[in-house]
C-alpha positions in Angstrom: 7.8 -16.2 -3.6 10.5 -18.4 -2.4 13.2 -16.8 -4.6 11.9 -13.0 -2.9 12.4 -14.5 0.3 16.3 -16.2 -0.9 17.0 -12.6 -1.7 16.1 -10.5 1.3 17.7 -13.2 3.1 20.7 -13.3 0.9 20.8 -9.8 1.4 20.5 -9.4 5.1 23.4 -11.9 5.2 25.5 -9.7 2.5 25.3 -6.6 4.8 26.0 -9.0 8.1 29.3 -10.2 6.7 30.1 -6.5 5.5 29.4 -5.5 9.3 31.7 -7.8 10.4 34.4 -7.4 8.2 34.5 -4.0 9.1 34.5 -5.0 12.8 37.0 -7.1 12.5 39.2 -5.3 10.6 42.8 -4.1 12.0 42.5 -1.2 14.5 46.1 0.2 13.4 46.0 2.9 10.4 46.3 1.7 7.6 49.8 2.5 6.1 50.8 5.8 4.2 50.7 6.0 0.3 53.2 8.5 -1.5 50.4 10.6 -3.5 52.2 13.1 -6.5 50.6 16.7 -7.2 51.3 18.3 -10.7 49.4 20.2 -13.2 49.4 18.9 -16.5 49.8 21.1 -19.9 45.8 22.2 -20.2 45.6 23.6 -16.3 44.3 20.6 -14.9 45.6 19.3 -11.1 46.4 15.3 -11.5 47.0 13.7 -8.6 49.3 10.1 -9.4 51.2 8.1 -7.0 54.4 8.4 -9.8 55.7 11.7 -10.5 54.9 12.4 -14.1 57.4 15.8 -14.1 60.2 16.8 -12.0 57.9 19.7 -10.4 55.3 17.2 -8.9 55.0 17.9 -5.3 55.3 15.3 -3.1 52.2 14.4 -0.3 52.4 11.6 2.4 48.0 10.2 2.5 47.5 8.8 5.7 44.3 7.0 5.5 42.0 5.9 9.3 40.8 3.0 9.8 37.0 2.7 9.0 34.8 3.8 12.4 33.4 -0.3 13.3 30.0 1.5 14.8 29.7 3.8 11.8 30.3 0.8 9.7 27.7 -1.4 11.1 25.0 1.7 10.8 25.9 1.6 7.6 25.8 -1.6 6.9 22.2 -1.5 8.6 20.9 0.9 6.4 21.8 -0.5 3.6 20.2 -3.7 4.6 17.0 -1.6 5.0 17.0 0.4 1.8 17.3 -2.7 0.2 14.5 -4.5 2.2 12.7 -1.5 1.1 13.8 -1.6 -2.8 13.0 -5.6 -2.9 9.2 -4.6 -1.2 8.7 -1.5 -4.0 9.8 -4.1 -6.9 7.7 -6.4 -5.5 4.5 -4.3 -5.0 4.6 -2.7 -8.5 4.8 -6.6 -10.2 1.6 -6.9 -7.9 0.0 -3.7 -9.4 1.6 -4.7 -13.3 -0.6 -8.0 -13.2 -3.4 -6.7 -11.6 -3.8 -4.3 -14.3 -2.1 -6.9 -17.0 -5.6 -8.7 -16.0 -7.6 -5.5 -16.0 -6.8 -5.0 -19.6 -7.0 -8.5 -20.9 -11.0 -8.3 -18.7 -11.8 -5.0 -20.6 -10.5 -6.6 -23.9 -12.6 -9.3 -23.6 -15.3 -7.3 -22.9 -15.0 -4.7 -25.9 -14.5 -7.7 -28.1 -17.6 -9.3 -26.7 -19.4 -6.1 -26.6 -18.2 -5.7 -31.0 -19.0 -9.3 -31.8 -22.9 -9.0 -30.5 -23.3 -5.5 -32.0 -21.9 -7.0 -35.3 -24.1 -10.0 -35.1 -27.5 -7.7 -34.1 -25.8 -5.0 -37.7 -25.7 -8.0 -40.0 -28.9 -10.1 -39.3 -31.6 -9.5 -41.0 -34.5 -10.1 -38.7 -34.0 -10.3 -34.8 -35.7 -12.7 -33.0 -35.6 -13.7 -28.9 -36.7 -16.7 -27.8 -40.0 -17.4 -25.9 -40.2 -20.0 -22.4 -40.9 -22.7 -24.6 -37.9 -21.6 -26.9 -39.8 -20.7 -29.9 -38.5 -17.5 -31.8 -40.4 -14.9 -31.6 -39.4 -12.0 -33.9 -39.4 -8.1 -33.2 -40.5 -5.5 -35.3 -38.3 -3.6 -37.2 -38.5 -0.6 -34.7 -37.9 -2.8 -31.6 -34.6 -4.4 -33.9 -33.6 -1.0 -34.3 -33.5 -0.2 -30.9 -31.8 -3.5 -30.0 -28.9 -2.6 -32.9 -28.1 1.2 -31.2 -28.4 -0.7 -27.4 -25.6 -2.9 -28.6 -23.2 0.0 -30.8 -23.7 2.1 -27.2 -22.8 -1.0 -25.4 -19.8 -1.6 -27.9 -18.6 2.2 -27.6 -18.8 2.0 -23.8 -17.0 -0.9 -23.6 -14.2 -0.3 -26.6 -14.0 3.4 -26.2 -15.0 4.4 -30.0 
């Protein structure tokens, strides 16, 4: 649980230092690139900041300066999606074990559920003991019965 709470915090201070580089950055417009337009043999507009033929048109880019506010909502929101990605990763690992142990609890119970119906199949009289712990053995009928409680108890619990 310590490392979850490393990472939100080592995320909230990721989109911090991205808010405040952006803040801090120079107000002045960043300077102009030289930006080539040609169209190669198949059709196809490249834009390159060499001229590949003598025909390539020549552009002047001027690029703004990133908006500080707009930068910091951004920065914000992505602080919060990931907040939010960390808490849905987080949840389904809770619902994953839950049903890890769900499965291993049915399992044990289909297995238990297989060895008595097993046990009651291959014995050849059944017996239940009395207060005093004697055995007292049932008749073939009340056995029988016994047997198909456990092979319904067995398909419940394993599915077949």
């Amino acid at each position: 649980m310590r490392y979850s709470g490393m990472m939100r915090k080592d995320a909230h201070r990721g989109a911090v230092f991205k808010a405040l580089v952006l803040v801090l950055w120079p107000a002045s417009p960043i300077p102009a690139g030289e930006v080539y337009k040609s169209v190669d043999a198949e059709g196809h507009v490249v834009y390159s900041d060499r001229a590949d033929t003598s025909t390539a048109q020549k552009s002047v880019v001027r690029a703004d300066p990133p908006n500080p506010t707009e930068a910091a909502r951004i920065a914000k929101e992505q602080g919060i999606l990931k907040a939010e990605e960390i808490q849905r990763n987080r949840q389904k690992s809770i619902e994953d074990a839950k049903k890890a142990q769900a499965d291993h609890a049915a399992q044990v119970q289909c297995d238990s559920a297989r060895n008595r119906y097993y046990a009651l199949k291959d014995a050849r009289r059944i017996y239940q003991r009395d207060a005093d712990g004697n055995r007292v053995y049932l008749s073939d009928q009340d056995g029988d019965a016994r047997r198909e409680e456990a092979r319904q108890a067995m398909t419940a619990a394993c599915g077949s």
